[in-house]
N, CA, C and O of each residue as an XYZ file, in Angstrom:
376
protein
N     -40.591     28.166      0.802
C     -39.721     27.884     -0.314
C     -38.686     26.856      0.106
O     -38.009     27.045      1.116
N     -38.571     25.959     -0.516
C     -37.576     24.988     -0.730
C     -36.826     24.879     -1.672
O     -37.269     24.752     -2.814
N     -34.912     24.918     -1.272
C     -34.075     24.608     -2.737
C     -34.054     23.198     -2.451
O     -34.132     22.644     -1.355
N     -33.900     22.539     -3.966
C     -33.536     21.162     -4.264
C     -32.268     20.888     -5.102
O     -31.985     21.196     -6.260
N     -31.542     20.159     -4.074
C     -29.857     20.107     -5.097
C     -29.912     18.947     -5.622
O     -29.705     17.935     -4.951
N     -30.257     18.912     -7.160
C     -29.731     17.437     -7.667
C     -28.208     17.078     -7.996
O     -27.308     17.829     -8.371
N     -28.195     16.020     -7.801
C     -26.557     15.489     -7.996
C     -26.499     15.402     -9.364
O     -27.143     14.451     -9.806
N     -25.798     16.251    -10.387
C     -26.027     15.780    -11.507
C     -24.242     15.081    -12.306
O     -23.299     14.657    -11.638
N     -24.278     15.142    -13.206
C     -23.246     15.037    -14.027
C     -22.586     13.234    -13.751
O     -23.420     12.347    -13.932
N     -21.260     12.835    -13.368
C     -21.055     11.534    -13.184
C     -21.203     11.269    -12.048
O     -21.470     10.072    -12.153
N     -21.253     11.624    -10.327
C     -21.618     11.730     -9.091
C     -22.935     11.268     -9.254
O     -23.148     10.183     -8.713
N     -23.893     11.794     -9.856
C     -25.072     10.788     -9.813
C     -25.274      9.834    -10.349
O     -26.110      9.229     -9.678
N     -24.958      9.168    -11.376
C     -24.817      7.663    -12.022
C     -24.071      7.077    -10.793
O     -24.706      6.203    -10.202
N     -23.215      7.293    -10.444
C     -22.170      6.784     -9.179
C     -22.922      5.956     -7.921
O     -23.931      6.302     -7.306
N     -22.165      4.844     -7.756
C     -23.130      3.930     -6.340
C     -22.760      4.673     -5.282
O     -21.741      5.347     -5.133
N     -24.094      4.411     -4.223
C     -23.653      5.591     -3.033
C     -22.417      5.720     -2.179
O     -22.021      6.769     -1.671
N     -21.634      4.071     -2.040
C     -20.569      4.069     -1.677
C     -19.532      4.498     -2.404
O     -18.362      4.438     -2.026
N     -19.812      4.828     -3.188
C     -17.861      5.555     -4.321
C     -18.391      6.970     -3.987
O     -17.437      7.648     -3.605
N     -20.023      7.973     -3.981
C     -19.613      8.880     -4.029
C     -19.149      9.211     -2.404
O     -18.282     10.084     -2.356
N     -19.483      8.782     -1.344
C     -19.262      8.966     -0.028
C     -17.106      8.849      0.450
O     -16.385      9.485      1.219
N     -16.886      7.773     -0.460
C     -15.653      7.339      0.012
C     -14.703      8.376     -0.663
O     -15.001      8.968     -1.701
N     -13.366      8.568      0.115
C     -12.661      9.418      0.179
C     -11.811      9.816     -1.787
O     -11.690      9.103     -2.783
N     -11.602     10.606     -1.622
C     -10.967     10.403     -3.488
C      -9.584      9.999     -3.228
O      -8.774      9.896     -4.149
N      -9.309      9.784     -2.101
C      -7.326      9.852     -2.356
C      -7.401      8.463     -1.899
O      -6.363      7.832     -2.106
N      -8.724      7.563     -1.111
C      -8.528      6.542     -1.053
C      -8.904      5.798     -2.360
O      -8.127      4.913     -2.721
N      -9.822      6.010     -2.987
C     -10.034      5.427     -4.265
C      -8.959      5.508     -5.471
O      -8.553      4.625     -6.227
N      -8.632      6.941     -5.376
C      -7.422      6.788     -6.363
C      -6.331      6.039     -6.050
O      -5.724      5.469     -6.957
N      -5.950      5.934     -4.816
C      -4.517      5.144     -4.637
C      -4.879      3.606     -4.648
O      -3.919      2.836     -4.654
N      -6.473      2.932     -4.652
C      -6.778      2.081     -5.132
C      -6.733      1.732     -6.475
O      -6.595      0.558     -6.819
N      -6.850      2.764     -7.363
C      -7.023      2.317     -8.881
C      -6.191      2.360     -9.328
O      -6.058      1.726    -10.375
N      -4.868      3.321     -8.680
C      -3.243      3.022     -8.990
C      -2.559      1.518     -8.826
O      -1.723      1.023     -9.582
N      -3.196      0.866     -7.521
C      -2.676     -0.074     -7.415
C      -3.123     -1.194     -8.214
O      -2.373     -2.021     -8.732
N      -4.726     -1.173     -8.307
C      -5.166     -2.337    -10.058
C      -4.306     -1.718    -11.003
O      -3.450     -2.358    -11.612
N      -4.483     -0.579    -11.142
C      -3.394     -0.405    -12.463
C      -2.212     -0.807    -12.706
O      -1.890     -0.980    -13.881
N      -1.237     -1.065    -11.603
C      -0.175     -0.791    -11.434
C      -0.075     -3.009    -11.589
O       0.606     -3.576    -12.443
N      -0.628     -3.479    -10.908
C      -0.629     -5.011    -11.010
C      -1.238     -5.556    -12.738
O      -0.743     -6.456    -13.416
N      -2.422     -4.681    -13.099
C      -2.396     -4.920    -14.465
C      -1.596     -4.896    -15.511
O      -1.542     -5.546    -16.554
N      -0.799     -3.778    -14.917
C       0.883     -3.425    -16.092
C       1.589     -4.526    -15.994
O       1.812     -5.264    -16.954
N       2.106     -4.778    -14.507
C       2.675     -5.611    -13.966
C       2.415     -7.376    -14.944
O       3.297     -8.051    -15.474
N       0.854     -7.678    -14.871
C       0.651     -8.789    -15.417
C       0.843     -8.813    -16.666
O       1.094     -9.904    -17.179
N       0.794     -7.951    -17.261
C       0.992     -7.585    -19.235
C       2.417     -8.349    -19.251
O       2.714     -9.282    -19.998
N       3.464     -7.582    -17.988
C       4.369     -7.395    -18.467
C       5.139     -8.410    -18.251
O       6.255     -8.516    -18.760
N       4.575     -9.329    -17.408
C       5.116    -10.788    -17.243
C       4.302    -11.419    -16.803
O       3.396    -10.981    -16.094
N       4.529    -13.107    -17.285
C       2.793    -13.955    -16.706
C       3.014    -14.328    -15.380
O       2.230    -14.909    -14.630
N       4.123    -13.952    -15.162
C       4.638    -15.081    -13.278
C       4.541    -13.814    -12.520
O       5.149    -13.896    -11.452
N       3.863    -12.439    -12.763
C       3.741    -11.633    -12.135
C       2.291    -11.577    -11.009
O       2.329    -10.869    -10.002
N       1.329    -12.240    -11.285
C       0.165    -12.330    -10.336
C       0.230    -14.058     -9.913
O      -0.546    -14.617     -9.137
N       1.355    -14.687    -10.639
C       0.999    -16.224     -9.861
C       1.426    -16.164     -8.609
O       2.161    -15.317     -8.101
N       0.578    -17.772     -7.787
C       0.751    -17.762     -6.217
C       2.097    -17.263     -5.501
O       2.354    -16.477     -4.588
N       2.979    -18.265     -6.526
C       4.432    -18.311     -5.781
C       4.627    -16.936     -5.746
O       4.476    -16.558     -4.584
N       4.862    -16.125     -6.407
C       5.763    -14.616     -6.838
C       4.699    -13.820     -5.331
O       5.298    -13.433     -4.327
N       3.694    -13.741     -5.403
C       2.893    -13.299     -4.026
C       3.470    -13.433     -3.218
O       4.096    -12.502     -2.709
N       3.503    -15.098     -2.609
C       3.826    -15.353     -1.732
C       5.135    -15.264     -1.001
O       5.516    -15.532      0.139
N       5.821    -14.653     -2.392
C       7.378    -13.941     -1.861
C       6.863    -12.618     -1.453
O       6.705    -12.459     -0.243
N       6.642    -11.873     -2.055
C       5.897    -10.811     -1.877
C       5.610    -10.204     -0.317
O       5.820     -9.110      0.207
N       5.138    -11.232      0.061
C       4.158    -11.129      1.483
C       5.087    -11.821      2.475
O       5.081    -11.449      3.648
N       5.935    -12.870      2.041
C       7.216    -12.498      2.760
C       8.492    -11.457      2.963
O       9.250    -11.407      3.932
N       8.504    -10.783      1.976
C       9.304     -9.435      1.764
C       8.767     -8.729      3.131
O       9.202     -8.664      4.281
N       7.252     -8.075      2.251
C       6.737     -7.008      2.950
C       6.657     -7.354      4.544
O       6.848     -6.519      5.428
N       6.263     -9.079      4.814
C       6.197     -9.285      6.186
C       7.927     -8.556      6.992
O       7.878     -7.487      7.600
N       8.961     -9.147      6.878
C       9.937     -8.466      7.327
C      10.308     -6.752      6.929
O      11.211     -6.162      7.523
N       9.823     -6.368      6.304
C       9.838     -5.063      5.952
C       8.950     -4.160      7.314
O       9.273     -3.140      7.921
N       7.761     -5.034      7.434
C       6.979     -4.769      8.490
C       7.157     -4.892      9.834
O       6.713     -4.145     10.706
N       7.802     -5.831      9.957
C       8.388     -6.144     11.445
C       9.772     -5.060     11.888
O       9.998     -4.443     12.929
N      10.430     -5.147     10.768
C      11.360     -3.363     11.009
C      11.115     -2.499     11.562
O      11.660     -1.944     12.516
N       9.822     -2.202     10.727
C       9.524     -0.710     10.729
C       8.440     -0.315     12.055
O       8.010      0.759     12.476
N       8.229     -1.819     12.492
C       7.075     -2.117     13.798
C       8.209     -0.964     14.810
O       8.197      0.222     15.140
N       9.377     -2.524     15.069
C      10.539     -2.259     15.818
C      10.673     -0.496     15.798
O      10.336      0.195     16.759
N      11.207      0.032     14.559
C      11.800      1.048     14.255
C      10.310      2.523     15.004
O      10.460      3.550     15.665
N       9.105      1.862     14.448
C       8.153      3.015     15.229
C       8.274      3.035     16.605
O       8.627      4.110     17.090
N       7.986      1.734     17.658
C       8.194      1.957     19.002
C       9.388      2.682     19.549
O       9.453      3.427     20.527
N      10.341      2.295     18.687
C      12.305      2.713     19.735
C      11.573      4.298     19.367
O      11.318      5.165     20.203
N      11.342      4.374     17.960
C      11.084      6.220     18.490
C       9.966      6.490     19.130
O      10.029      7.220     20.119
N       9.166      6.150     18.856
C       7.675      6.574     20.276
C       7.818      6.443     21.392
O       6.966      6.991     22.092
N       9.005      5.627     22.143
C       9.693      5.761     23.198
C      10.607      6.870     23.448
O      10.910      6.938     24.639
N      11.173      7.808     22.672
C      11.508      8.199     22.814
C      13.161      8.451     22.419
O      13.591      9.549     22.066
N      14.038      7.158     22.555
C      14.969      6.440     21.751
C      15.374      6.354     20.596
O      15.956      5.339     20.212
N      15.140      7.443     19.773
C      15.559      7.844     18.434
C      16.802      6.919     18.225
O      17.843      7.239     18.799
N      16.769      5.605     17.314
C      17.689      4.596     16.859
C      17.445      4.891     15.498
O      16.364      4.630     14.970
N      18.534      5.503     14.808
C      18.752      5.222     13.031
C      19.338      4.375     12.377
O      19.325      4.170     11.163
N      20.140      3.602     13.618
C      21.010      2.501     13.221
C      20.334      1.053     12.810
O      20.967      0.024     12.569
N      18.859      1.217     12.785
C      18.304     -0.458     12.312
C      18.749     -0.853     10.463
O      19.135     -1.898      9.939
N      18.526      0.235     10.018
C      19.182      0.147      8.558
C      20.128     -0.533      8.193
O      20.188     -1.446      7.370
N      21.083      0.056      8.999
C      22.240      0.067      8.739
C      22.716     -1.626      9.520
O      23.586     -2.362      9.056
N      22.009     -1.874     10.577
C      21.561     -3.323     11.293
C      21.323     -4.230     10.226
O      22.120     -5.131      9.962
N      20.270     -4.041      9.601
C      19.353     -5.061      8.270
C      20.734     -5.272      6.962
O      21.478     -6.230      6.755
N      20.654     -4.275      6.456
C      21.947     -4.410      5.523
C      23.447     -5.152      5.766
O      24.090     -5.795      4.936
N      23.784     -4.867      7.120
C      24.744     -5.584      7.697
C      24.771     -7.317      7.769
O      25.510     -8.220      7.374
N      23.471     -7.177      8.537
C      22.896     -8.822      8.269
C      22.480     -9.608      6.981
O      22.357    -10.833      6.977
N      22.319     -8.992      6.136
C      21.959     -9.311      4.953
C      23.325     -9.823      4.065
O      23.469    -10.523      3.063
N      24.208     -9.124      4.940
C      25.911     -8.604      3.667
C      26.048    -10.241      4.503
O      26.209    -11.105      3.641
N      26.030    -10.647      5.482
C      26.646    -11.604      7.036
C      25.897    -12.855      6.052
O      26.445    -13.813      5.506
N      24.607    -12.498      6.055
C      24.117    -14.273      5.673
C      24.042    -14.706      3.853
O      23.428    -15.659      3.373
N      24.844    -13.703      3.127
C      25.269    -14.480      1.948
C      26.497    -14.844      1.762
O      26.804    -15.492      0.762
């Protein structure tokens, strides 16, 4: 005797890679089309080059922080003061 499990319902219409891949990675994918589609409704200079390319300069220094900020603690060096560093400098160069 042999059981046979068919995949039925929307999992089987489904390509083999969506049903394999994780659900919390797909959903926080379709949040983020969603979230840029609102975004574009809601203004047209919202997906052009320039507005990105601020974008990806933001996040680039946002990233380099938080680089900094993971090693001082994985060393061991618990520093809370980079915050309070960034904001300072920020208040300094306007």
């Amino acid at each position: 005797m042999s059981d046979t499990t068919l995949i039925g319902g929307i999992a089987g219409r489904m390509p083999k890679f969506l049903r394999r891949a994780d659900p919390a990675v797909v959903t926080a994918f379709a949040c983020i089309v969603l979230l840029l589609l609102v975004g574009s409704l809601y203004s047209r200079s919202f997906l052009s080059p320039e507005y990105l390319l601020q974008q990806l300069k933001v996040a680039s220094f946002l990233g380099v922080i938080a680089t900094g900020m993971m090693l001082v603690i994985l060393l061991g060096q618990i520093d809370l003061s980079v915050p309070w560093s960034v904001a300072v400098g920020a208040i300094m160069a306007c």
